[in-house]
N, C-alpha and C positions, 0 to 999 in steps of 0.2 A: 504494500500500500504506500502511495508516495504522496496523498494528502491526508489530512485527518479528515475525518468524519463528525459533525454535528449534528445529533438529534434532539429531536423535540416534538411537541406537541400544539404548539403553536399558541400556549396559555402566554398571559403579560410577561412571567419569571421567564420563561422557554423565549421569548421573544426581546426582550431585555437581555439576555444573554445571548444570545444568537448576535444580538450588534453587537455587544463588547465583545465576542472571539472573531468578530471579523475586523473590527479595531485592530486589536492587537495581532493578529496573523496573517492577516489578507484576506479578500474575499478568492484570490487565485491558489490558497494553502488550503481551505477547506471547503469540502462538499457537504452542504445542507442537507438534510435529511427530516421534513415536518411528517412525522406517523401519525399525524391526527389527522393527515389527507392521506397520505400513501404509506394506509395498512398492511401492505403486501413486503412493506422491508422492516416491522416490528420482530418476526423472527432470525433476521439478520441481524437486528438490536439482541435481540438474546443470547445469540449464537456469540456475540462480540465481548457479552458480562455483562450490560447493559439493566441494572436493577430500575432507577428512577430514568427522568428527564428533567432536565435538561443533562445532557454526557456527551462530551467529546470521545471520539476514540482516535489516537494518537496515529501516527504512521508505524511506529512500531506493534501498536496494538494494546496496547494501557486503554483501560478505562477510565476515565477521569468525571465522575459525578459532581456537576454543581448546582449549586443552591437545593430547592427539591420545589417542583412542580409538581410533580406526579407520578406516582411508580409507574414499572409498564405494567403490572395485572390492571390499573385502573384503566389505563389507554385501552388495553386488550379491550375492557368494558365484561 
């Protein structure tokens, strides 16, 4: 993997934080990722460690959870 990965849910914390890691990294370092519209890559979240949202997932593959928006069983629904 040679950008990181942003997921979210596209709640105000999830979107509040979606701009400050493109602040700080580039919008050309990470792909966005909102699973509250494209549910089809929540198990790609899982697969990655992915417990809450908002979470980056690193190029190396670290999961890095911040703030807490909302786990993914709640996203799942």
């Amino acid at each position: 993997m040679s950008k990181s990965i942003f997921y979210h849910a596209g709640c105000p914390v999830c979107v509040s934080a979606e701009e400050e890691i493109i602040n700080l990294i580039g919008a050309d370092q990470v792909e966005v990722v909102n699973i509250g519209e494209d549910r089809s890559r929540i198990g790609e979240a899982e697969t990655a460690g992915i417990k809450s949202v908002p979470a980056l997932v690193t190029p190396n593959g670290n999961v890095l959870h911040i703030n807490f928006g909302a786990s993914l069983a709640d996203v799942k629904g």
